[in-house]
MILO-123249 format. One record per residue (C-alpha): x, y, z; residue in three letters; residue number from 1. Coordinates in Angstrom, 3 decimals. Example, Ala and Ser with C-alpha at 12.3 -4.5 7.8 and 13.67 -1.06 7.14 Angstrom:
BEGIN
12.300	-4.500	7.800	ALA	1
13.670	-1.060	7.140	SER	2
***
This chain:
BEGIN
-26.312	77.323	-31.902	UNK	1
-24.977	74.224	-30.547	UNK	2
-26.299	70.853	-32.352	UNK	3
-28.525	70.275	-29.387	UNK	4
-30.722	73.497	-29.490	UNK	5
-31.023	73.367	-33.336	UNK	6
-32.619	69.748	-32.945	UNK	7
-34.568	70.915	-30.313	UNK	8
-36.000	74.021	-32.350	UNK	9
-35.497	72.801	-36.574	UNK	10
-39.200	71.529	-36.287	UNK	11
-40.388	75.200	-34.655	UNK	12
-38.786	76.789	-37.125	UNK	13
-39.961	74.935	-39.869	UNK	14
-43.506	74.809	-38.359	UNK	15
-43.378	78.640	-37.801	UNK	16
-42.257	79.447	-41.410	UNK	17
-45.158	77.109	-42.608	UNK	18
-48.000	78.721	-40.288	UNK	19
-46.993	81.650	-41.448	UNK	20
-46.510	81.453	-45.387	UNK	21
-47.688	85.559	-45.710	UNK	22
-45.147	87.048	-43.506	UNK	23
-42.280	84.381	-44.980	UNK	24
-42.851	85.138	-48.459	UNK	25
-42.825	89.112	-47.572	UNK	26
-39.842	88.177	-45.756	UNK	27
-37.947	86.594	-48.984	UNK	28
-39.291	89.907	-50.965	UNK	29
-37.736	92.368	-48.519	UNK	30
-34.317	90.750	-48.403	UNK	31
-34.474	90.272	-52.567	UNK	32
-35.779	94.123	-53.114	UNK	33
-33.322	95.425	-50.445	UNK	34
-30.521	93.135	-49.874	UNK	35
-28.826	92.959	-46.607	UNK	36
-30.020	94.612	-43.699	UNK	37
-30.091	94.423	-40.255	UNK	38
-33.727	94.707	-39.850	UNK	39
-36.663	93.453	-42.498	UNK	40
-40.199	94.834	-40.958	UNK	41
-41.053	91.311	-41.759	UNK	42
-38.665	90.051	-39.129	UNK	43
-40.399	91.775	-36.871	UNK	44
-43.725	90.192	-37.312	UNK	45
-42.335	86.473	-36.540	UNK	46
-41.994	88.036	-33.385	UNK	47
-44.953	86.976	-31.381	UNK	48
-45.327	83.622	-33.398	UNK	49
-41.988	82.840	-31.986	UNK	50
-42.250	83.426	-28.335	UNK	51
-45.417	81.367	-28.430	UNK	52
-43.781	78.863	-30.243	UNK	53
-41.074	78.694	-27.848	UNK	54
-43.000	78.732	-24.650	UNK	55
-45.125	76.318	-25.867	UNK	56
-42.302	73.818	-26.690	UNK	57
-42.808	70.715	-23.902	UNK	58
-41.248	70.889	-20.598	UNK	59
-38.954	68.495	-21.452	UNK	60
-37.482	70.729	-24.399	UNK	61
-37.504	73.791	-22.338	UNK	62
-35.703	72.145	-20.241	UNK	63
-33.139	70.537	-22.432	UNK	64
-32.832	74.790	-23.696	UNK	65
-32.365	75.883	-20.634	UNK	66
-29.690	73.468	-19.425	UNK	67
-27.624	73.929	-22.712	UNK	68
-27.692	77.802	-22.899	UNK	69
-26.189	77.454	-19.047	UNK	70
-23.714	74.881	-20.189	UNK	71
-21.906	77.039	-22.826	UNK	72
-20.351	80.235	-21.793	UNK	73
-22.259	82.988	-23.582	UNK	74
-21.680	86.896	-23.536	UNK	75
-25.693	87.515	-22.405	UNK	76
-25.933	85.412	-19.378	UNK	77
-29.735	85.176	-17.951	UNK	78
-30.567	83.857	-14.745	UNK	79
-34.340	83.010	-14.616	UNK	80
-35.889	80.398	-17.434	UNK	81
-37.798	82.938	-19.281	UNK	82
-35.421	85.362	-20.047	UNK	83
-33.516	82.754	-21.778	UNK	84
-36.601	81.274	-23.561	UNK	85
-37.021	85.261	-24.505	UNK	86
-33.639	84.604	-26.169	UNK	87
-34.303	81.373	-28.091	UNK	88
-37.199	82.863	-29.575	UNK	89
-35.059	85.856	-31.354	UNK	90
-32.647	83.168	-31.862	UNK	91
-35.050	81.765	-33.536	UNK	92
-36.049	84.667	-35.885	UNK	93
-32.095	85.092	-36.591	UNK	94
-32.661	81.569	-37.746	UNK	95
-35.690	81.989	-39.809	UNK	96
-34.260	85.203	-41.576	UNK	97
-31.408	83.105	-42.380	UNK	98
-33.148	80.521	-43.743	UNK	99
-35.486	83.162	-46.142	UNK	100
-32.238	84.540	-46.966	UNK	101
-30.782	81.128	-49.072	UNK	102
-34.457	80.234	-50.269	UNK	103
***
């Protein structure tokens, strides 16, 4: 992510892991019992947390998301804005699975 969509989203993520304290500590279980994997069932349950999360970011972030993903070449190109707010929000998971991965 480029510097401006992780200062746009580092307070939804942090919000999102602290709203949800349940599904981030069985998070940090799976990946200690299990290692690495490319799916935790815990992932999977930040799901719907993040996509509200996202969509409810103001229209002025949105915007600023929206205008960045077009502005840097990616392989998944998406034309209309929710598609690519679809993305940020399992960008967001990637980054929250990260983040329970160091802690």
């Amino acid at each position: 992510m480029a510097k401006i969509e992780i200062a746009i989203l580092r307070d939804t993520i942090k919000d999102l892991i602290k709203s949800n304290k349940s599904i981030w500590n069985e998070l940090k279980r799976e990946i200690f019992d299990y290692g690495y994997q490319e799916w935790y069932c815990s992932e999977g349950d930040f799901k719907n947390p993040t996509i509200k999360a996202v969509f409810s970011l103001s229209r002025e972030a949105k915007e600023k998301l929206i205008n960045e993903w077009k502005r840097i070449p990616r392989l998944i190109e998406r034309k209309t804005e929710d598609e690519i707010l679809k993305l940020y929000s399992l960008i967001v998971v990637e980054r929250i699975v990260d983040r329970a991965r160091v802690a």
